[in-house]
FIZAMI-694106 format. One record per residue (C-alpha): x, y, z. Coordinates in pm, whole numbers, plus 50000, padded with zeros to 5 digits. Layout:
BEGIN
XYZ
...
// end
This chain:
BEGIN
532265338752585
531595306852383
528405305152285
526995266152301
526725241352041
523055244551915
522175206051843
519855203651521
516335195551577
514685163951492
512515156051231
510175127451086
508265130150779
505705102850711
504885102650358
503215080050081
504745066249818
501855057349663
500835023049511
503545015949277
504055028748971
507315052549095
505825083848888
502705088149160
504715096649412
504265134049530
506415167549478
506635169249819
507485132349930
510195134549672
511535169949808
512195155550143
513825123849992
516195144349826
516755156950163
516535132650387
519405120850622
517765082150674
515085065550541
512915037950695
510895018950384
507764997950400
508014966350166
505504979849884
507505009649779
509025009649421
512655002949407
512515029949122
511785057249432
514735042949616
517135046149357
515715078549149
515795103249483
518015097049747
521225114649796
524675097849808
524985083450178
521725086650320
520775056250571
518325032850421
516445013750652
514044986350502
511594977550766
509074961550541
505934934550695
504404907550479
502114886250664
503154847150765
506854860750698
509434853050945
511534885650813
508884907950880
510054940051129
507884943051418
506134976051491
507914982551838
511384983551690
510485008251418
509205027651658
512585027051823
514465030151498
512495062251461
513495077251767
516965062151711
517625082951387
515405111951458
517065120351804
520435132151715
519145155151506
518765139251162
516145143550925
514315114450876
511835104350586
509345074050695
508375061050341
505245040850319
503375022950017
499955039149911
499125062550160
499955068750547
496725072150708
495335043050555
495685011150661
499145016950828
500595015051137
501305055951094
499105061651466
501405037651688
504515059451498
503045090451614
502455086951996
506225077651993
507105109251836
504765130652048
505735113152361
509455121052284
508695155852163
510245149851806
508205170851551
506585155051203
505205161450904
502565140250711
502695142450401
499575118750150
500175096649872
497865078949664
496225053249781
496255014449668
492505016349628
492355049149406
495625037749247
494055004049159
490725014149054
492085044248815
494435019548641
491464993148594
489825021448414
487125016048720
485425051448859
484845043249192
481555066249217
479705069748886
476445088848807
473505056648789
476225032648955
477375044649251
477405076149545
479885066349740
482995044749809
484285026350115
487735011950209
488074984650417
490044955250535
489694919950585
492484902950693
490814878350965
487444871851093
486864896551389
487544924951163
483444926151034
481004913951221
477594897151130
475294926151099
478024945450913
478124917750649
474324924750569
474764959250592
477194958050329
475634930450075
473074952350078
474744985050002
474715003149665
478065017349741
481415005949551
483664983249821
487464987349809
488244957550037
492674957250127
494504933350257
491624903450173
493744882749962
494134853150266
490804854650375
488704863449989
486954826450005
485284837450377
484564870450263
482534862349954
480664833950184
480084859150421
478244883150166
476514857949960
475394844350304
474744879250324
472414881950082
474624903349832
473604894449478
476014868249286
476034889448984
477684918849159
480124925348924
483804920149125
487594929149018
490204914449225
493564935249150
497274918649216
500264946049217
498124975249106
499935003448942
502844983348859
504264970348507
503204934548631
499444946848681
496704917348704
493474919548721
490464890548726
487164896648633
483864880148730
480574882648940
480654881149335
479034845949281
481794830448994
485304843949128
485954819449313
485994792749032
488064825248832
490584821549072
490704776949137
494124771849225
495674803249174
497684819149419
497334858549393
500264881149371
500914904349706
499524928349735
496054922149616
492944941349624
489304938549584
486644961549418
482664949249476
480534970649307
478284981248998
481175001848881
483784973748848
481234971248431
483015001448339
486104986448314
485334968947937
484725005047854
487305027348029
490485005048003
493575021247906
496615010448147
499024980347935
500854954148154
503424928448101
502604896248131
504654875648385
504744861548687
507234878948882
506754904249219
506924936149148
507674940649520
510504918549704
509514896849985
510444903850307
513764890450419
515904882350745
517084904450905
516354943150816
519744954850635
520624993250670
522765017050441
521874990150192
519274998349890
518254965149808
515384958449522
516494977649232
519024954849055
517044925648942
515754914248622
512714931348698
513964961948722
514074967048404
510524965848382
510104983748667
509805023348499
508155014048206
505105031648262
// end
């Protein structure tokens, strides 16, 4: 008797890329790229990953977001391109900058696996704000400067409400604020309003990790005339704290000067089997770590 066909069994794994520089990426993450049937990329993901640990054929799917970009890959369809791939049987990687459980989409991407019974693996990467602050020579929590550390975002007004902002002006802890770059003029109003001092020392850091690495220095109360008419380099991040001193002291990570992205913008529409954002004249640039 002929015994059935035995259909493979699908697979996602979600892992983190980390925050740029290609070298953080994990043992693991890379095992499974060097595995993997398709890959779906977020935008902030080095081209260096792309092109160091993928195997010849795989499916490269760039479903990248940038906000107030038209090319920009809604969340519904990668949820279908997930089940799409991962169906038939195919192992698929789901590749996302920094880390997956933070401040990511990775939550709607897993009720659509559970609901269709499609088993995963999470796998954590480094996060922008550890990535950032370790490259600014910044400790995030320092004996005499600060206990603790918070992430947070602030990419439009309902996300903190009033009694938050005192709550946090007053706080001793270090504040890793993502995703602020729009809306940094509201949020230092909100905290000097706030009553946060305006000689908190503040670092606001553009492409962290990468070759192209900026970062501008001043206190809560004098970074906004730091940054008069300059438009900050996606992605951007913000570090409030007693900590962000250290830096003077503690800096060891050299950048290039320039005034190129590090990461590509999104573009119109999604293109698979196509790697994309390693042959430009930044790539040249874009290992040098």
């Amino acid at each position: 008797m002929k015994s059935e066909e035995v259909q493979p069994k699908a697979k996602v794994i979600f892992a983190g890329a980390g925050p740029g520089d290609p070298e953080l990426i994990t043992v693991r993450a890379a095992k499974y790229l060097l595995l993997a049937d398709v890959v779906l990329v977020d935008r902030l993901v080095s081209p260096v990953i792309i092109h160091s640990y993928l195997k010849p054929g795989v499916t490269v799917v760039f479903v990248g977001k940038q906000a107030g970009k038209s090319g920009s890959i809604p969340q519904p369809r990668i949820n279908e391109l997930l089940l799409q791939y991962a169906l038939p049987g195919k192992l698929v990687v789901r590749l996302k900058g920094g880390d997956v459980s933070v401040f990511s989409n990775i939550l709607d991407e897993l009720e659509t696996l559970t609901a269709n019974n499609i088993s995963f693996e999470i796998i954590p990467g480094v996060t922008a704000g550890l990535g950032a602050a370790a490259y600014a020579g910044i400790p995030l929590t320092a004996r005499g400067y600060s206990t603790a550390v918070r992430f947070l975002t602030y990419y439009k007004e309902e996300v903190i409400t009033g009694e938050v902002w005192k709550e946090l002006a007053q706080t001793t802890d270090t504040l890793v604020f993502y995703m602020a770059s729009k809306q940094l003029e509201h949020l230092i109003d909100h905290l000097l309003s706030a009553g946060i001092s305006a000689d908190k020392p503040l670092a606001v850091i553009e492409q962290a990790t990468t070759a192209f690495q900026r970062i501008s220095f001043n206190k809560v109360g004098g970074i906004m005339e730091t940054l008069q008419d300059k438009e900050l380099m996606s992605p951007a991040l913000l570090i409030i704290g007693d900590v962000v001193s250290l830096h003077k002291k503690f800096a060891w990570f050299t950048t290039i000067e320039t005034e190129l992205n590090y990461f590509d913008p999104v573009t119109d529409p999604m293109k698979a089997n196509e790697v994309g954002t390693g042959e430009s004249k930044k790539s040249e640039h874009a290992a040098g770590f």
